[in-house]
N, C-alpha and C positions, 0 to 999 in steps of 0.2 A: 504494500500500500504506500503511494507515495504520501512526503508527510503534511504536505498544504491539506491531502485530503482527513488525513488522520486528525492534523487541528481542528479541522470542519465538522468533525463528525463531533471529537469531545467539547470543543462551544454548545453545539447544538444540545448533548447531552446535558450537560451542564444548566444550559436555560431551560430544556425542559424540567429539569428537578427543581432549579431555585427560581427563575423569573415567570414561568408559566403557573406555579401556586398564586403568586404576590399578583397578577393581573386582577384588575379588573373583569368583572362578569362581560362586560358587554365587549373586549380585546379580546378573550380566549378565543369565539372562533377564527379570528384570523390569524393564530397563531400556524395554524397547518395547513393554513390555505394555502395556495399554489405560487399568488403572490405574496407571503409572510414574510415573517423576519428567520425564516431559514435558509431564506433564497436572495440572489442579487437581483431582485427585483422589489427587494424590501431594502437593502445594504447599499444602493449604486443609488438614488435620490437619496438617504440619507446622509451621506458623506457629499452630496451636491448640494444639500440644502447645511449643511456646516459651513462650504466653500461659497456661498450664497453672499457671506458675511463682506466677501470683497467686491461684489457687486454692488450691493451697496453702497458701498464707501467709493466706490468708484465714480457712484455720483454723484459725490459733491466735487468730483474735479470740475476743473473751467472748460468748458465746452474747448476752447484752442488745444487744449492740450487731450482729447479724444482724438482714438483712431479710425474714421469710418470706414475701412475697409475689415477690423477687427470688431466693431459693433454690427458690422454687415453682417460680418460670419457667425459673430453672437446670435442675432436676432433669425437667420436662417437655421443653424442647426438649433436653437428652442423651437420651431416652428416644426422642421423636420422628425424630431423627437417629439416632440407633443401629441401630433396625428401617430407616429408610429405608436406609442402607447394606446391608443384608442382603438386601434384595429389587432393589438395581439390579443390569445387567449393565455389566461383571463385579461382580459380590461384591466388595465394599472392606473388609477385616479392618482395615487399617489406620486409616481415617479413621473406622468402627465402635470401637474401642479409643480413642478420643480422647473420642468421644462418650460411650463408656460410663462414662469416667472424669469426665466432664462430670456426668451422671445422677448419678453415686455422689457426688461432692462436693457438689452441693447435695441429695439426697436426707440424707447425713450431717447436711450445716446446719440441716435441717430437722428433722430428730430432735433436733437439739442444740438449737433454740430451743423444740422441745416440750415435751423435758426442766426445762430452764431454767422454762419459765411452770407447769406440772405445781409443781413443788419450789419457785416463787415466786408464788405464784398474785398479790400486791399487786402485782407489775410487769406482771401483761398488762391492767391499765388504764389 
């Protein structure tokens, strides 16, 4: 058994003995679901909505100092993830909300450097 999977397995163990008691009634059943917290489709939004935290912060930068070519691709791949959530089985609400918040912060950045060159037209040369 290679040992990534060996650690996968006694995590999971482990949560089923100690964090699957302490849930709440209304979490248990998605504990086994197909999208839970035993699969990377509970694990891959979670650590993207941790890394969320830079988005954020990323706009209070000055619209000049954004890169629309890198907001472009933001707002594209949350767009493109988004919809891909919504047609796999099961339907992933959760890790789709991650993505759409993805889409929305660089589609923002992107309006906010339009704005910016619009109102300063000598800076977009």
């Amino acid at each position: 058994m290679l040992p990534h999977r060996a650690l996968y397995q006694t995590l999971c163990r482990v949560g089923d003995k100690v964090v699957y008691p302490i849930l709440p009634a209304f979490a248990k059943p998605a504990w086994n679901h197909a999208a839970g917290p035993k699969t990377v489709f509970f694990w891959a939004p979670t650590i993207k909505w941790a890394l969320v935290g830079a988005g954020i912060a990323d706009l209070a930068r000055p619209a000049e100092k954004l890169s629309l070519s890198q907001n472009l691709a933001l707002a594209a791949t949350g767009s493109i993830w988004a919809r891909y959530c919504l047609v796999i089985t099961p339907v992933n609400y959760y890790l789709c909300s991650v993505n759409v918040f993805v889409f929305l912060t660089g589609f923002t950045q992107c309006c906010r450097i339009a704005n910016y060159r619009y109102n300063h037209p000598e800076a977009s040369t």
